[in-house]
N, C-alpha and C positions, 0 to 999 in steps of 0.2 A: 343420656341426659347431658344436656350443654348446661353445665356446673357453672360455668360463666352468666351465665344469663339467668338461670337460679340463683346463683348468690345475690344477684342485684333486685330479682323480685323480691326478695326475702329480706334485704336491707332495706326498701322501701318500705312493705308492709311492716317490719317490727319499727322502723323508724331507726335503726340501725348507722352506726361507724365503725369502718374497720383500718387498723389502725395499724402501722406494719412499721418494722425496723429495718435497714438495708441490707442487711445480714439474711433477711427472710429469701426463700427460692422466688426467681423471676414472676411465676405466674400468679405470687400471691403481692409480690411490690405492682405488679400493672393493676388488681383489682381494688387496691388500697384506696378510701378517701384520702389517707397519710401516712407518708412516710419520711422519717426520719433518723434521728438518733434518740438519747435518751431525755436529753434535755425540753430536745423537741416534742416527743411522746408526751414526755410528763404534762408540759404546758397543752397541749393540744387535747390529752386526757381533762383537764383543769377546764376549759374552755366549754366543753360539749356540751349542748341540751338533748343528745340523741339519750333513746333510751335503753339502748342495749351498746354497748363498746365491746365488739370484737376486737381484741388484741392478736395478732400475731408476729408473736415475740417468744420471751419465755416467762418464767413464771415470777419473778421478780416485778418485771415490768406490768403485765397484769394487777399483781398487787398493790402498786402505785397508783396503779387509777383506780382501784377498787377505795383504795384510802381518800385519794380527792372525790369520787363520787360514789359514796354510800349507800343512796337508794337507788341507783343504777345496777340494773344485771352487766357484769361483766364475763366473758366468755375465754376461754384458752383455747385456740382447737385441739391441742394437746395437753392433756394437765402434767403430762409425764417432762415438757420440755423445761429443764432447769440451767443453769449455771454453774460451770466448776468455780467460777471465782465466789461464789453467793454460800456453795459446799466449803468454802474453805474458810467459814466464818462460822462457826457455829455461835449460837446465840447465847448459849450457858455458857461457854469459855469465852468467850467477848465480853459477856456483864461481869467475868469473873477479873479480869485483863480491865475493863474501866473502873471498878470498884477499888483495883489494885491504885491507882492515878487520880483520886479527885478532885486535883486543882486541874488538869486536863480539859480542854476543850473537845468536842468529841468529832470528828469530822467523818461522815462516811460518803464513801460513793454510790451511788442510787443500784450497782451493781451488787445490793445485799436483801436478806429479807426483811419482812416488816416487823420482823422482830428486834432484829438490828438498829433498823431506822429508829427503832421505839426508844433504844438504849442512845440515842443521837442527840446533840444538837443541832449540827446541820448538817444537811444531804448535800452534799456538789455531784457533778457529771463530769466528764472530761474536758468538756469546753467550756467549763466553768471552774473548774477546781483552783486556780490558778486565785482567781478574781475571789474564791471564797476563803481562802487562804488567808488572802492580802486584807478580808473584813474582820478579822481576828486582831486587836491589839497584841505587839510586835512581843508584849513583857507575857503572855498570855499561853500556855506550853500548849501543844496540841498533839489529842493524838488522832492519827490518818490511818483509815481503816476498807475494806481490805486487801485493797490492791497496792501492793510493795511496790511495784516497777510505775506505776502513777505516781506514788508519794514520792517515788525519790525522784521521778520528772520535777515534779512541783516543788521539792523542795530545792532545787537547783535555780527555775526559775526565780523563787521567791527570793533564797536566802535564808529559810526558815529553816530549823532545828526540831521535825517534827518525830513523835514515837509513832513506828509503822507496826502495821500489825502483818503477820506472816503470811501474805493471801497472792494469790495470781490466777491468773488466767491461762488454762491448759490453751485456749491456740493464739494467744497472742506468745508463749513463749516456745509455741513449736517451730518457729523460724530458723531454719538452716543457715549461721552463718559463712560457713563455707560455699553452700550452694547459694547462698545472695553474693557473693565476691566473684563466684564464678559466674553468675548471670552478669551482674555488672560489669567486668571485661569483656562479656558480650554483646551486651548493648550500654557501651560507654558513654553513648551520650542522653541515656534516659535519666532522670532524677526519683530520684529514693522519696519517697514519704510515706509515715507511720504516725500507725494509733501511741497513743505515750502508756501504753498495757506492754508495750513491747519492751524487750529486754536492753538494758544500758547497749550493749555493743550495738545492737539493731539500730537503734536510738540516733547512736552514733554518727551513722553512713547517713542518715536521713537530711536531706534538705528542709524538708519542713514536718512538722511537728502537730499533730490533731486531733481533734476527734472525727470523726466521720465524717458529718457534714462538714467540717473544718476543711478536711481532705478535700470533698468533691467541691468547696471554692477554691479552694488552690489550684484543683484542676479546670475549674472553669476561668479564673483569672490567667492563668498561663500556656492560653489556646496554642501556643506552636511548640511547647514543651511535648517528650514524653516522661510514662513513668513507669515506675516498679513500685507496686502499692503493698507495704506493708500489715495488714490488716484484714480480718476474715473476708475470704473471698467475695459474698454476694454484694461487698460495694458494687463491684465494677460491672455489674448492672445497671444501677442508675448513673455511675456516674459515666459511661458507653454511653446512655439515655439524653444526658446533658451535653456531651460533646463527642457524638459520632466518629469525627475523625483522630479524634486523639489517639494514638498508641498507648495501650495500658496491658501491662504484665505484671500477673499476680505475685509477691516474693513467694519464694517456692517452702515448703517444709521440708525437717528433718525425714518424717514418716511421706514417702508418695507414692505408697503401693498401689493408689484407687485415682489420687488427686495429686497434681506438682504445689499446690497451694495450701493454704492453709484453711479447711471449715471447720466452723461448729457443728458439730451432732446434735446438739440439741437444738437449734434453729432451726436447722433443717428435719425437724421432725414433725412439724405444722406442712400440711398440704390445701391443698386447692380440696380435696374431697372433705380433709376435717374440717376444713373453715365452714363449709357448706352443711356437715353435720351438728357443728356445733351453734350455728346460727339457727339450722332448723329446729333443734332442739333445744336450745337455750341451753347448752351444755356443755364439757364441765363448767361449772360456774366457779369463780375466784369467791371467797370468804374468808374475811380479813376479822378475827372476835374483836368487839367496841375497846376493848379498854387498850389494845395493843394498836387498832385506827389512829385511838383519839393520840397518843404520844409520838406516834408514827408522822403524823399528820404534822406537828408543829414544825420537824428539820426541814419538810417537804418545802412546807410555805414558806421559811424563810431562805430557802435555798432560791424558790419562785420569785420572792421579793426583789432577792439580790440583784438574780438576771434579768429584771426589768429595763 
């Protein structure tokens, strides 16, 4: 069966979008109506009139469109693929941790659940975090939640004095620095850029600083540049896609028993056969209960407002 040509009869017939993060394996970024990051996702989730949204991503991000479109079936091809950084927020010890704070502002990254989100004021991304920050009156305490190595990017940026909650991301902090020091004496004259999930020293060495798509315009604005991309491997996919000739090398991990880079396991647990099973089947389906939507939904929208 040419699964390629299936998927697309079956997007037509249900009236279907499928909606992909860069992070997702190559053959499911080529059959995407979109791909982006999260910021992008969300907005692009916000927009749809299709009547079924194939997400492939992980299970967070599904839940975000599930919350901007309610009578829409939403789809995971895998329901199993989640997030360590999203695992490292539990929802009971979060609302226990903001009850403790409540002159606190609550700030989360879209990288939580919607239970999370529900406990929020407002949701930021990475390429937004900075700009959400700075909409907070200066006399106004905040707490940033749950990625530590983002809040203390941002609070650098800002200047702000923010409470972090204890959270990260197992491959943004699986970055070897040693073996990025020893890649970088090897190709000295490539330039460093990283996701701001990465750890202070990583951070460091980085010429510039982003979120994903952030990255892949830096790499399209500086065509005679090379680089060493900090950041889950399947960028360099699209961003290969955008500028052919550029030299790009993945920074390498601690662990490279299988890979010199760094993936996520859970990303890559969505395939080109589940996309196609779960389209066929309308299955597994994302189910978000009303009363956790409807709270969930307010940080969303004003996070959406902001970045207008």
């Amino acid at each position: 069966m040419d699964l390629v040509k299936e998927i697309k009869r079956l997007k037509k017939e249900k009236n279907a979008v499928i909606l992909a993060h860069y992070y997702q394996v190559p053959e499911i970024q080529d059959i995407a109506d979109y791909v982006g990051d999260s910021l992008g996702l969300s907005q692009k989730a916000a927009e749809t009139d299709a009547d079924v949204i194939v997400f492939a991503g992980v299970h967070f991000m599904a839940e975000t469109a599930k919350i901007l479109n309610p009578t829409k079936t939403v789809v995971l091809p895998d329901l199993n693929a989640g997030c360590s950084l999203a695992d490292s927020c539990p929802p009971d010890l979060f609302g226990e941790f903001t009850k403790a704070h409540p002159d606190h502002v609550v700030i989360t990254y879209v990288n939580c659940s919607a239970e999370v989100k529900a406990l929020s004021d407002i949701v930021c991304t990475s390429s937004n975090a900075v700009k959400i920050v700075e909409s907070v009156p200066k006399d106004t305490p905040i707490i940033f939640a749950p990625d530590k190595n983002l809040g203390r990017y941002v609070m650098r940026q800002t200047g702000r004095d923010m409470l972090l909650w204890d959270g990260s991301c197992i491959v943004h902090e699986a970055f070897s620095m040693d073996k990025l020091i020893a890649l970088h004496k090897k190709h000295p004259d490539y330039k460093i850029i990283a996701h701001p999930e990465s750890e202070e020293h990583i951070l460091g060495t980085a010429t510039y600083i982003g979120s994903t798509s952030g990255m892949i315009n830096y790499v399209k604005t500086h065509p005679n540049d090379k680089f060493i991309v900090a950041t889950e491997a399947g960028i360099l996919h699209k961003m290969q896609l955008e500028m052919p000739d550029t030299e790009l090398v993945p920074a390498p991990a601690v662990e490279d028993n299988t890979c010199a880079c760094s993936e996520c396991h859970f990303m890559k647990m969505n395939t080109l056969q589940k996309l196609y099973d779960c389209l066929l089947n309308e299955s597994p389906q994302i189910e978000v209960p009303e009363h956790i939507r409807e709270r969930a939904l307010l940080p969303i929208e004003r996070m959406l407002e902001l970045s207008k």
